[in-house]
mmCIF file as Biopython writes it, N, C-alpha, C and O atoms, coordinates in Angstrom:
data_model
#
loop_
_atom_site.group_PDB
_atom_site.id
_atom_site.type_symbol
_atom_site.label_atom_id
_atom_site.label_alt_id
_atom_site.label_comp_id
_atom_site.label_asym_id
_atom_site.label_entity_id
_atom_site.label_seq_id
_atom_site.pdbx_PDB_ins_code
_atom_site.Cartn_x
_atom_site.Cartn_y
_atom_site.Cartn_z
_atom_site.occupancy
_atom_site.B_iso_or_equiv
_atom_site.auth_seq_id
_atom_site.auth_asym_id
_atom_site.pdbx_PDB_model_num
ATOM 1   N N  . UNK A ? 1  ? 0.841   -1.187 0.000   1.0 0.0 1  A 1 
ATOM 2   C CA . UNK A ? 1  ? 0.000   0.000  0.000   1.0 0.0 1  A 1 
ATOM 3   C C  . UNK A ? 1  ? 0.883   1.245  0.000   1.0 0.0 1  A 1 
ATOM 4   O O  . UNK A ? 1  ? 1.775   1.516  0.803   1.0 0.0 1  A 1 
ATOM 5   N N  . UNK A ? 2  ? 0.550   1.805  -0.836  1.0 0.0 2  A 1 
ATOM 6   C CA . UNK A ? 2  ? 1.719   3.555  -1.036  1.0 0.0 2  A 1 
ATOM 7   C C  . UNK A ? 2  ? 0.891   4.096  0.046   1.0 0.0 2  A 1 
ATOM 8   O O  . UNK A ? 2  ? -0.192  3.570  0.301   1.0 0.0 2  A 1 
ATOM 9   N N  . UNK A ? 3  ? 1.402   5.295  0.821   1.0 0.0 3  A 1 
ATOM 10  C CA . UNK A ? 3  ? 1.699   5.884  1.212   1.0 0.0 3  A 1 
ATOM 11  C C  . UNK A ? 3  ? 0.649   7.615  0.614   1.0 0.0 3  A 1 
ATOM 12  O O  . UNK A ? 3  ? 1.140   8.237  -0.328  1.0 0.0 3  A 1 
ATOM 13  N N  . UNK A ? 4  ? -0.340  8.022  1.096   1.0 0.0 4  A 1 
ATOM 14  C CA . UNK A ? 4  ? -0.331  8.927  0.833   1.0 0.0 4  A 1 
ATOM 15  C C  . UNK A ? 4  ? 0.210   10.389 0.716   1.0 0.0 4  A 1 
ATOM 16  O O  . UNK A ? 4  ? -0.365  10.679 1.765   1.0 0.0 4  A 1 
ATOM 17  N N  . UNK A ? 5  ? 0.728   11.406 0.411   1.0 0.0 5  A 1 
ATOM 18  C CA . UNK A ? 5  ? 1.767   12.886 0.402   1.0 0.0 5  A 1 
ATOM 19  C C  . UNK A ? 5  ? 1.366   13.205 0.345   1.0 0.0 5  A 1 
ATOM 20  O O  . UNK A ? 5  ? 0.296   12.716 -0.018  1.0 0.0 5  A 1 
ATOM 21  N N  . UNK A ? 6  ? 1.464   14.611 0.594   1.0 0.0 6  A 1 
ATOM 22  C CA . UNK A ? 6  ? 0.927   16.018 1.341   1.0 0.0 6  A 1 
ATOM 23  C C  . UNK A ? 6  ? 1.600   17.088 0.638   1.0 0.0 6  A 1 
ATOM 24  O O  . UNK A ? 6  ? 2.642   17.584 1.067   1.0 0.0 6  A 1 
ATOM 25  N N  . UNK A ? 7  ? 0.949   17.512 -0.590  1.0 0.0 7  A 1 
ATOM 26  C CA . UNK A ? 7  ? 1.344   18.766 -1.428  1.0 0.0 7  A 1 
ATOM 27  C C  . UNK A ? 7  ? 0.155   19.703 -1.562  1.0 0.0 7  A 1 
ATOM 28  O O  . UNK A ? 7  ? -1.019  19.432 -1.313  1.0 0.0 7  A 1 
ATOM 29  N N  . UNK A ? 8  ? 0.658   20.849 -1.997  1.0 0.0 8  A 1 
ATOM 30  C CA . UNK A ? 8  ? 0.034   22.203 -2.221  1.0 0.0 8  A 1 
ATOM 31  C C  . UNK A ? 8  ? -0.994  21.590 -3.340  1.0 0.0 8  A 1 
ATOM 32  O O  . UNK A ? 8  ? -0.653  20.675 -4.089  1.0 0.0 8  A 1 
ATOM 33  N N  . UNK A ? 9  ? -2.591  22.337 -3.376  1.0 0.0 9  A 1 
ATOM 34  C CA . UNK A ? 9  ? -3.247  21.841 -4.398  1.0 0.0 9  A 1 
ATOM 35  C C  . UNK A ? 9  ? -2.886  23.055 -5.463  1.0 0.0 9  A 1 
ATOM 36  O O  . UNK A ? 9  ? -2.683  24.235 -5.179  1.0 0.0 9  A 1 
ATOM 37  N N  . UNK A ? 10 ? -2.863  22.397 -6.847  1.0 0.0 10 A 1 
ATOM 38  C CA . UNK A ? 10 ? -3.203  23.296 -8.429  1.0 0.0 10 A 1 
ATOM 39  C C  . UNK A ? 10 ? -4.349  23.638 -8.449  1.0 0.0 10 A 1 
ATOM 40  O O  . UNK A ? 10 ? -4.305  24.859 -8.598  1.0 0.0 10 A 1 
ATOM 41  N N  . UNK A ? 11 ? -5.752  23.207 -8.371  1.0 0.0 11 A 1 
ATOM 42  C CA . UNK A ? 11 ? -6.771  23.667 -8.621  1.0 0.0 11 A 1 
ATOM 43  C C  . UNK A ? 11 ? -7.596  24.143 -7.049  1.0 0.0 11 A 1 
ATOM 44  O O  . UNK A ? 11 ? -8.425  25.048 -7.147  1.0 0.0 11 A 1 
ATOM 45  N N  . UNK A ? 12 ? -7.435  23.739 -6.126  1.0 0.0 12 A 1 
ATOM 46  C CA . UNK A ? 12 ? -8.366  24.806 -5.258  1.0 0.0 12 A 1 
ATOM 47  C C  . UNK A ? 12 ? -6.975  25.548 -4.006  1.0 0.0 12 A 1 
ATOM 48  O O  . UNK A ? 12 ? -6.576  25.395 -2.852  1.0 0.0 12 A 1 
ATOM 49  N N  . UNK A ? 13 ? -6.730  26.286 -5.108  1.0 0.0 13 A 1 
ATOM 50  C CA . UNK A ? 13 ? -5.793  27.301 -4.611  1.0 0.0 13 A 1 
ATOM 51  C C  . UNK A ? 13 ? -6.428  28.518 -4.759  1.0 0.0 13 A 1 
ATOM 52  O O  . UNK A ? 13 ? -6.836  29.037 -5.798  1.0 0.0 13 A 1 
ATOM 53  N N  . UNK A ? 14 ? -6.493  29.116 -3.097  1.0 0.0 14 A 1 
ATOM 54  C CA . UNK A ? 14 ? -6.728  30.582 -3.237  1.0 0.0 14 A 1 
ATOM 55  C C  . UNK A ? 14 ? -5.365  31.554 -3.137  1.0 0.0 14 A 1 
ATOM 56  O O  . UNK A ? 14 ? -5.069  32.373 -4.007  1.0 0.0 14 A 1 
ATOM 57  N N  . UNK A ? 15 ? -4.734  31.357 -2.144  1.0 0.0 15 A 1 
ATOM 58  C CA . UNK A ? 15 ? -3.323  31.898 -2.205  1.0 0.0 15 A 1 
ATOM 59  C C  . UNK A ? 15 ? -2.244  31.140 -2.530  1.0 0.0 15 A 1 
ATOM 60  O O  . UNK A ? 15 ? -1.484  31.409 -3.460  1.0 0.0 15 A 1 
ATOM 61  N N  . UNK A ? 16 ? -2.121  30.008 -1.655  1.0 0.0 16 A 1 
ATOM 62  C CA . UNK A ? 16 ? -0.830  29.383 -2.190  1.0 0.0 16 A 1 
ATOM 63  C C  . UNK A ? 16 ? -1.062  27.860 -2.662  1.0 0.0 16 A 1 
ATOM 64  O O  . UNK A ? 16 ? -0.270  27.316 -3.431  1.0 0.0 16 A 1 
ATOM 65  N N  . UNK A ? 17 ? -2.343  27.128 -2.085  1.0 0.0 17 A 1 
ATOM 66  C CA . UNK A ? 17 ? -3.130  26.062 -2.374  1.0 0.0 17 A 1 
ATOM 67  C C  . UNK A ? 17 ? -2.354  25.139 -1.126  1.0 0.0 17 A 1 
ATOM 68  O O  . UNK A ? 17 ? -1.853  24.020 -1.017  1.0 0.0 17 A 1 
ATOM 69  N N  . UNK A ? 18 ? -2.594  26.370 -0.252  1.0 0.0 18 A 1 
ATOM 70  C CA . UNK A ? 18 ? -2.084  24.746 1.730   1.0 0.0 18 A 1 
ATOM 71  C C  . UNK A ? 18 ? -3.383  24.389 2.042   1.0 0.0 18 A 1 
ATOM 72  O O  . UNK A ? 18 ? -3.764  23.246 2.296   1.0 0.0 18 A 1 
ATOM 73  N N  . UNK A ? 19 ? -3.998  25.312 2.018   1.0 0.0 19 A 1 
ATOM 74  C CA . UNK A ? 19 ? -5.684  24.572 2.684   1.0 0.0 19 A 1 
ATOM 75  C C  . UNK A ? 19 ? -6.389  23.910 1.876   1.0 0.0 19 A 1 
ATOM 76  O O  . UNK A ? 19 ? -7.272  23.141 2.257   1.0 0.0 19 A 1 
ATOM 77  N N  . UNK A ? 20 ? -5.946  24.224 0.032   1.0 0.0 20 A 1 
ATOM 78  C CA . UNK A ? 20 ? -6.507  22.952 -0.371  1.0 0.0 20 A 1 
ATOM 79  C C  . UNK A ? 20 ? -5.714  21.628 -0.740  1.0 0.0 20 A 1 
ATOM 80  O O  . UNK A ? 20 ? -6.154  20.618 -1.290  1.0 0.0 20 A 1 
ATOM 81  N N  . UNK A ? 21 ? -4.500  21.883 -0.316  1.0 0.0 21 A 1 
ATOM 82  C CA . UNK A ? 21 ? -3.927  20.305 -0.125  1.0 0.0 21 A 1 
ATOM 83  C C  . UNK A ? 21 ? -3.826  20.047 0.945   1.0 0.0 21 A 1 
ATOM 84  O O  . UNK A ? 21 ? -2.948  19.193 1.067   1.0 0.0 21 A 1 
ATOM 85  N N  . UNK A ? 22 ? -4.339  20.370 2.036   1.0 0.0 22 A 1 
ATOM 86  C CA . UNK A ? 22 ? -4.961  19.595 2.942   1.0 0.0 22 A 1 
ATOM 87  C C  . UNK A ? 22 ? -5.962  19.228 2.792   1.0 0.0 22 A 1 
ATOM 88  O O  . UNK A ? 22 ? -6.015  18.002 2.885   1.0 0.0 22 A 1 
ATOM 89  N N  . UNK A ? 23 ? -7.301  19.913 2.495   1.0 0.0 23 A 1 
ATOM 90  C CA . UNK A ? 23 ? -8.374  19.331 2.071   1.0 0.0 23 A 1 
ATOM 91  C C  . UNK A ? 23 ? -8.211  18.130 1.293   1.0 0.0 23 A 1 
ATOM 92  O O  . UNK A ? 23 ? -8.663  17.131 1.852   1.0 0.0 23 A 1 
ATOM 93  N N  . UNK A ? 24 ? -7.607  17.914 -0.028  1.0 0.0 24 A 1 
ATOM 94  C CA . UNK A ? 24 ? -7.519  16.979 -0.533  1.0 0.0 24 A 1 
ATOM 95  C C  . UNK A ? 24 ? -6.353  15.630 0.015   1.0 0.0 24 A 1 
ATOM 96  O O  . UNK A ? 24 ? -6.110  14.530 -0.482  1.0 0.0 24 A 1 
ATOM 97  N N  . UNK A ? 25 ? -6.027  16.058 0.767   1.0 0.0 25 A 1 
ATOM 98  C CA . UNK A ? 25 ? -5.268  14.957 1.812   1.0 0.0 25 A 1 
ATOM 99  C C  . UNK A ? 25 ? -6.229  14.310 2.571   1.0 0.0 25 A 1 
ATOM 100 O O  . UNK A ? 25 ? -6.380  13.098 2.423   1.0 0.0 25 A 1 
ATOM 101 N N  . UNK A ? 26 ? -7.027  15.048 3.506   1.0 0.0 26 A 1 
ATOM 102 C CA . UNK A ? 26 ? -7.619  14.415 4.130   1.0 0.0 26 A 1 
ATOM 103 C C  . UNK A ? 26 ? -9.020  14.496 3.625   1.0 0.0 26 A 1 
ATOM 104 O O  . UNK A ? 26 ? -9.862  14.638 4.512   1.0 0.0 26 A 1 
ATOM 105 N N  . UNK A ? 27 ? -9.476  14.434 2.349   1.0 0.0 27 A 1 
ATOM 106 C CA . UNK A ? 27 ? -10.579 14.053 2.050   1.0 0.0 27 A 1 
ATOM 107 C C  . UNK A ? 27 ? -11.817 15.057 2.401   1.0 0.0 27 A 1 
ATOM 108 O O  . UNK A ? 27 ? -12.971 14.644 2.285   1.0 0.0 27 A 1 
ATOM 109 N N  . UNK A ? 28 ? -11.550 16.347 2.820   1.0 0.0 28 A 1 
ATOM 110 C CA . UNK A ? 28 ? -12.800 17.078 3.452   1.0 0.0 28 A 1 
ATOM 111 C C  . UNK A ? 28 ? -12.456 18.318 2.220   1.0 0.0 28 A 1 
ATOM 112 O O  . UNK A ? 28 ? -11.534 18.325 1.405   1.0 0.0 28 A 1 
ATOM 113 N N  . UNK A ? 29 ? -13.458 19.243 2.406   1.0 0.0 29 A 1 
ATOM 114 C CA . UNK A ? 29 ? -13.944 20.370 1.284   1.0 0.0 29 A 1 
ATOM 115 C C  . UNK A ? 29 ? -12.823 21.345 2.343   1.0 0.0 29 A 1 
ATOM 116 O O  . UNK A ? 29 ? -12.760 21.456 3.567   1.0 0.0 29 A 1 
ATOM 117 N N  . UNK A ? 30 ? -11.927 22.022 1.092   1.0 0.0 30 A 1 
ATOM 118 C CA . UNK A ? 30 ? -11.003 22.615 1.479   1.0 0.0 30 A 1 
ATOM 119 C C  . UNK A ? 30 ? -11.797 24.192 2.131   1.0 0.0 30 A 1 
ATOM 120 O O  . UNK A ? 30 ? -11.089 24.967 2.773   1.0 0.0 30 A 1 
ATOM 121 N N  . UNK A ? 31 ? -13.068 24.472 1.915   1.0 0.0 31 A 1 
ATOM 122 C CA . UNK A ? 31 ? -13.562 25.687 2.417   1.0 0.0 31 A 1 
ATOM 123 C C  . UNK A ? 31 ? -13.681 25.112 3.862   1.0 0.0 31 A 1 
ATOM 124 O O  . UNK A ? 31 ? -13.537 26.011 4.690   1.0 0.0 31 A 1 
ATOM 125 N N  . UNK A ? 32 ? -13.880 23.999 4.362   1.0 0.0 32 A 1 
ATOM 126 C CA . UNK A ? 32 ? -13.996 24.081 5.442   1.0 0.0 32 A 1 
ATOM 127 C C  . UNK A ? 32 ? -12.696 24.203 6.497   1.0 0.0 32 A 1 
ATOM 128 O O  . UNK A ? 32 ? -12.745 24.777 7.585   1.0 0.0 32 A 1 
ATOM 129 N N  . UNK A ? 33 ? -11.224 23.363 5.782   1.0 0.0 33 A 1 
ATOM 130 C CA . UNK A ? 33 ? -9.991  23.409 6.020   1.0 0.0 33 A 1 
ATOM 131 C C  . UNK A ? 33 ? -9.828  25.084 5.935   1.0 0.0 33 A 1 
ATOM 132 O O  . UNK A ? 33 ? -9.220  25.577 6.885   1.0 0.0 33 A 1 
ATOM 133 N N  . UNK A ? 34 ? -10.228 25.855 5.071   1.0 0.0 34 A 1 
ATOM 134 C CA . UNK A ? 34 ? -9.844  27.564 5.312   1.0 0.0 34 A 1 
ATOM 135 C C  . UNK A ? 34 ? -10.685 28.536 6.309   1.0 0.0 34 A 1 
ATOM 136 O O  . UNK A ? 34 ? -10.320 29.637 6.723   1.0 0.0 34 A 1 
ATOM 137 N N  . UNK A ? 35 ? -12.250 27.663 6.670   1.0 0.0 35 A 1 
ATOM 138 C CA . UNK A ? 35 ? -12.471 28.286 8.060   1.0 0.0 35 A 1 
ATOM 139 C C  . UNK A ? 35 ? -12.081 27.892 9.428   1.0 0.0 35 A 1 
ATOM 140 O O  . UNK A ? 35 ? -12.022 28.656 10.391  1.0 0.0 35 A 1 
ATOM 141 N N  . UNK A ? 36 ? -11.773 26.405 9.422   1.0 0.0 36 A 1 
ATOM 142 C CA . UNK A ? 36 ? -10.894 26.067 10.993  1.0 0.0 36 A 1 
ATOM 143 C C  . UNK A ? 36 ? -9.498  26.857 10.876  1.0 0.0 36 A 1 
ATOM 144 O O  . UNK A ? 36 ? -9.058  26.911 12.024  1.0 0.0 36 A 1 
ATOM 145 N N  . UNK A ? 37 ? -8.559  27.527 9.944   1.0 0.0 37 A 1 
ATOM 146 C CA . UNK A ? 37 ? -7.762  27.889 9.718   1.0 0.0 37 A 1 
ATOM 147 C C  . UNK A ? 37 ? -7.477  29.377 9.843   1.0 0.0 37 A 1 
ATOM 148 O O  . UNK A ? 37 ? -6.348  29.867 9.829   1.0 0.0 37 A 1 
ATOM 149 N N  . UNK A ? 38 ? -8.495  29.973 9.954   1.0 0.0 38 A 1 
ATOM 150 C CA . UNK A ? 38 ? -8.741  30.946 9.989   1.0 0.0 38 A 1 
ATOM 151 C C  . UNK A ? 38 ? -9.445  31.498 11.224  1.0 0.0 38 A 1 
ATOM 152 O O  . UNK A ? 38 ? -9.218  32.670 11.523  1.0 0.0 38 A 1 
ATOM 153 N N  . UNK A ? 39 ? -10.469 30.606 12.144  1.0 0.0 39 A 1 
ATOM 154 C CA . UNK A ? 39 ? -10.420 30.396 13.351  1.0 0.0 39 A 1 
ATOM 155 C C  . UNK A ? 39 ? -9.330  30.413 14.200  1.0 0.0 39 A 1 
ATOM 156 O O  . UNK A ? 39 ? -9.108  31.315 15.008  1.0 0.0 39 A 1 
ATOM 157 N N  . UNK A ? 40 ? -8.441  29.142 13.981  1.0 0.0 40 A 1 
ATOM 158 C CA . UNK A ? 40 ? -7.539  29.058 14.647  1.0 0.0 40 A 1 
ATOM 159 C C  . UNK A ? 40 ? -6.508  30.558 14.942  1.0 0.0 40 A 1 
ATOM 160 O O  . UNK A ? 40 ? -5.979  31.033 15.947  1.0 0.0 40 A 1 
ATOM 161 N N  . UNK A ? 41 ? -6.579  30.975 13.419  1.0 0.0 41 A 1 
ATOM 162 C CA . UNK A ? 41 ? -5.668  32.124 13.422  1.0 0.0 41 A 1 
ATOM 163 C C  . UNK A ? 41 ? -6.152  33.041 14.443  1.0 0.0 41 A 1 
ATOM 164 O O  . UNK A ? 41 ? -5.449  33.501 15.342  1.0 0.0 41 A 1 
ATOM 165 N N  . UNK A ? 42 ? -7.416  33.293 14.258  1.0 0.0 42 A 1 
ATOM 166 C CA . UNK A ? 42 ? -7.761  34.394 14.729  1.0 0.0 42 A 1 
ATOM 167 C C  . UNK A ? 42 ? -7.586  34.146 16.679  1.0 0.0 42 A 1 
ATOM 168 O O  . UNK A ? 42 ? -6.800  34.889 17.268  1.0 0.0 42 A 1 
ATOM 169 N N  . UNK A ? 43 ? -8.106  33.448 17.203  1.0 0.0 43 A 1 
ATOM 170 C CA . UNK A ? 43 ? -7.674  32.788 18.403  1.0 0.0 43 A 1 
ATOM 171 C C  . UNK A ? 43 ? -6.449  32.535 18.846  1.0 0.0 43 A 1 
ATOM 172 O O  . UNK A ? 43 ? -6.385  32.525 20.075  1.0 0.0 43 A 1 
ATOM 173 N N  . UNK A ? 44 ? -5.256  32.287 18.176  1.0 0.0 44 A 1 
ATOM 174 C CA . UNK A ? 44 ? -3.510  32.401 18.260  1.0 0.0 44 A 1 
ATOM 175 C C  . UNK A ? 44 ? -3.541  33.677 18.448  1.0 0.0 44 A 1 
ATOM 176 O O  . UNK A ? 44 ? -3.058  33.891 19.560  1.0 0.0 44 A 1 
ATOM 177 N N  . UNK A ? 45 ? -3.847  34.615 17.957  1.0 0.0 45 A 1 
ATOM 178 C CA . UNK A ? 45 ? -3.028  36.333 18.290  1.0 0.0 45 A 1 
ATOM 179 C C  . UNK A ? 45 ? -2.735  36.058 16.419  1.0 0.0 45 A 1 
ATOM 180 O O  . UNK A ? 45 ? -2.650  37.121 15.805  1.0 0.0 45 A 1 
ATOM 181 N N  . UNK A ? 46 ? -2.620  35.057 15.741  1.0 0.0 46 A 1 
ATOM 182 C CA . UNK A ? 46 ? -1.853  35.355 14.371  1.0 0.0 46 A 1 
ATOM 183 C C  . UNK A ? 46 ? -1.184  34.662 14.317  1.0 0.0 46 A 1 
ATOM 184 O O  . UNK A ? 46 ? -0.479  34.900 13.336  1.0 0.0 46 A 1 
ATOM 185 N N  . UNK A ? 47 ? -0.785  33.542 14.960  1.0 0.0 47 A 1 
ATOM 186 C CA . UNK A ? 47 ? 0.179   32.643 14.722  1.0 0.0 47 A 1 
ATOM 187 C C  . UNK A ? 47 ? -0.424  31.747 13.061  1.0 0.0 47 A 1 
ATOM 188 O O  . UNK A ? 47 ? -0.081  31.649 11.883  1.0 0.0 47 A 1 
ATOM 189 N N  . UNK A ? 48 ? -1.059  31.462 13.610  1.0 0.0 48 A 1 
ATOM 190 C CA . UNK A ? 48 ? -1.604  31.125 12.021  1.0 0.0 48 A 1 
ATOM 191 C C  . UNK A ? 48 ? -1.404  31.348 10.818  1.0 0.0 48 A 1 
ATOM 192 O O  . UNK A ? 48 ? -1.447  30.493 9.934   1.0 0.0 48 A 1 
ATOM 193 N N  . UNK A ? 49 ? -1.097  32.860 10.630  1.0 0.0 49 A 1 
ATOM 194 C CA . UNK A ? 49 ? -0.522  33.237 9.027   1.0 0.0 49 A 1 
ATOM 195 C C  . UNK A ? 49 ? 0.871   32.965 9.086   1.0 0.0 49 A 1 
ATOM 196 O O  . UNK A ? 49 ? 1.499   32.546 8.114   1.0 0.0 49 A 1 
ATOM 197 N N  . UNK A ? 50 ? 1.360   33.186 10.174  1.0 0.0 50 A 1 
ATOM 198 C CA . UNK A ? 50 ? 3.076   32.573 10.361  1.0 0.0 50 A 1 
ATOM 199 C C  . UNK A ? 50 ? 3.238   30.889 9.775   1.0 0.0 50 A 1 
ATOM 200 O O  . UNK A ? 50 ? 3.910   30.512 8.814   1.0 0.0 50 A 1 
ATOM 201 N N  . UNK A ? 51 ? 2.491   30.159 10.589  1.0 0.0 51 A 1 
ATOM 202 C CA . UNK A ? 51 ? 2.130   29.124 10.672  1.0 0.0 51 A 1 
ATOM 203 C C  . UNK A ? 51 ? 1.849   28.555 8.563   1.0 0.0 51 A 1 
ATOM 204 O O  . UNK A ? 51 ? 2.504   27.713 7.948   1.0 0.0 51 A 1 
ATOM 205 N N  . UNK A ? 52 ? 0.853   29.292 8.113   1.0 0.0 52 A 1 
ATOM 206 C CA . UNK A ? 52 ? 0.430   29.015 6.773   1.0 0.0 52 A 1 
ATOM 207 C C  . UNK A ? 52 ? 1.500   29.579 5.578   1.0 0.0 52 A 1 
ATOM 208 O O  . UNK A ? 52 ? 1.415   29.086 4.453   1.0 0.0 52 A 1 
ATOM 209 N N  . UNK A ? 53 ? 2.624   30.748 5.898   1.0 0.0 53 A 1 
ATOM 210 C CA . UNK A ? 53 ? 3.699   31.380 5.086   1.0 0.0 53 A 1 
ATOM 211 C C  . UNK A ? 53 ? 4.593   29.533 5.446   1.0 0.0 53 A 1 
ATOM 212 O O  . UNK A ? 53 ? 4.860   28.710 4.570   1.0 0.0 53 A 1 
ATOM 213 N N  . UNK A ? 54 ? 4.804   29.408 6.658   1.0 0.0 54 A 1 
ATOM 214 C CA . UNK A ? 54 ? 5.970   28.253 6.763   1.0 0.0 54 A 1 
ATOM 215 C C  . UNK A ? 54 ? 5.198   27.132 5.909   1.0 0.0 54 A 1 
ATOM 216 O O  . UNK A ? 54 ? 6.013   26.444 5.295   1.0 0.0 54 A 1 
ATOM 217 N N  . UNK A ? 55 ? 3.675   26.690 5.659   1.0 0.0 55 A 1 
ATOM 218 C CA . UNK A ? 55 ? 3.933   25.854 5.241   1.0 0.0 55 A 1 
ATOM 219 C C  . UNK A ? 55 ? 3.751   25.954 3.605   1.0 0.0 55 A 1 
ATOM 220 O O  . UNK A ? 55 ? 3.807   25.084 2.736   1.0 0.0 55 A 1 
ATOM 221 N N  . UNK A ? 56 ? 3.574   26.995 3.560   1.0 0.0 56 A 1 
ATOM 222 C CA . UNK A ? 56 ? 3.629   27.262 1.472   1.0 0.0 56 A 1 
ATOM 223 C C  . UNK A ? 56 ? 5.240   27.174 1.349   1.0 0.0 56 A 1 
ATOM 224 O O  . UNK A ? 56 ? 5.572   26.933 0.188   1.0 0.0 56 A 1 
ATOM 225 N N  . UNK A ? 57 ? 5.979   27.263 1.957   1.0 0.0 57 A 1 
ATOM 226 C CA . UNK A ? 57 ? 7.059   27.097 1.802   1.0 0.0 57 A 1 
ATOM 227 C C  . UNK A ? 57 ? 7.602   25.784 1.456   1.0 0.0 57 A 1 
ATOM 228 O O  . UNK A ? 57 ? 8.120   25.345 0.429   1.0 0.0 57 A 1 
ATOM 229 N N  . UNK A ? 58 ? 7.317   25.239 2.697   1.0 0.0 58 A 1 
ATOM 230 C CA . UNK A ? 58 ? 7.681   24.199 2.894   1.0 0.0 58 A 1 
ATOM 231 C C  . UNK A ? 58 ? 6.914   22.870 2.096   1.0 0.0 58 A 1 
ATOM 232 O O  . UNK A ? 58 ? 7.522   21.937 1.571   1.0 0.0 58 A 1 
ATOM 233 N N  . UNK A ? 59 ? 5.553   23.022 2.142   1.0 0.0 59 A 1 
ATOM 234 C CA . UNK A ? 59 ? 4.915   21.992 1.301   1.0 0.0 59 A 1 
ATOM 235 C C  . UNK A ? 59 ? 5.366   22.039 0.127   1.0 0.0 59 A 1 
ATOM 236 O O  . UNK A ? 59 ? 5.875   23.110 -0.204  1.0 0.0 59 A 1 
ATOM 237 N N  . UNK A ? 60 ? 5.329   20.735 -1.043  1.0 0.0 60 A 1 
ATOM 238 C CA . UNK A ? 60 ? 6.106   20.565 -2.270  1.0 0.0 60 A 1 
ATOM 239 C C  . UNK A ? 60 ? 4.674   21.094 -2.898  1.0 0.0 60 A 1 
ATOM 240 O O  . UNK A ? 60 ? 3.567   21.085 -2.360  1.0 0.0 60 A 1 
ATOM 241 N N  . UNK A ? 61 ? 5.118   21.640 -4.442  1.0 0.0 61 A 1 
ATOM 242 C CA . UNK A ? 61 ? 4.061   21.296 -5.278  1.0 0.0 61 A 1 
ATOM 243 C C  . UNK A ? 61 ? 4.018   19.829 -5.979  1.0 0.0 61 A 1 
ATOM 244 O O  . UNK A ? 61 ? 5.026   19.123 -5.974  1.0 0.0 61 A 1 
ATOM 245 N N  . UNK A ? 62 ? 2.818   19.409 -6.576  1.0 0.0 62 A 1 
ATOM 246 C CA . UNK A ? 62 ? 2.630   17.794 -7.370  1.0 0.0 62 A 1 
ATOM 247 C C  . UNK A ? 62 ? 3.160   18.480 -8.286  1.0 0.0 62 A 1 
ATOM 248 O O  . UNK A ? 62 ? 3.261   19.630 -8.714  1.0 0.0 62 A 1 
ATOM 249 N N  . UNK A ? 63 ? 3.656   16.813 -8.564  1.0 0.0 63 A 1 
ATOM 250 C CA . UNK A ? 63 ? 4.836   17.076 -9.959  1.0 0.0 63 A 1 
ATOM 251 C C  . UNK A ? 63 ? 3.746   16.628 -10.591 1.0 0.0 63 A 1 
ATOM 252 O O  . UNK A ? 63 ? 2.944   15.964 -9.934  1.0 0.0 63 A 1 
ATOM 253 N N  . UNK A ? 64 ? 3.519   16.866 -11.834 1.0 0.0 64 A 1 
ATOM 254 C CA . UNK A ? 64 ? 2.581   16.729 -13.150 1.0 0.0 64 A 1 
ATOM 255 C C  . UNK A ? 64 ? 2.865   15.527 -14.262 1.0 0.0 64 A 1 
ATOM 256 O O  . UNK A ? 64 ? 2.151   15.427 -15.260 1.0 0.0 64 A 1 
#
């Protein structure tokens, strides 16, 4: 059994496509991954956009 990965989405990208490759990682509608995300942020003080810059970084894009 492979292994599922965890990349930036191409198509439900609003800024960098982290909340929708999470969504499509874990199978849920990425609008809902961008309001717990945005919750969260707002409840951190902001850690959250820190938090979402490190992982556009860091997440790969799918190779094509």
């Amino acid at each position: 059994m492979e292994m599922k990965k965890l990349y930036k989405s191409n198509t439900n990208r609003v800024i960098a496509g982290v909340c929708g490759g999470m969504g499509e990682y874990f199978n849920v509608d990425p609008v809902v991954v961008r309001l717990v995300w945005a919750a969260a942020t707002l409840f951190s003080a902001g850690c959250g956009i820190v938090v979402y810059i490190v992982a556009a970084v860091v997440m790969p894009n799918p190779a094509d």
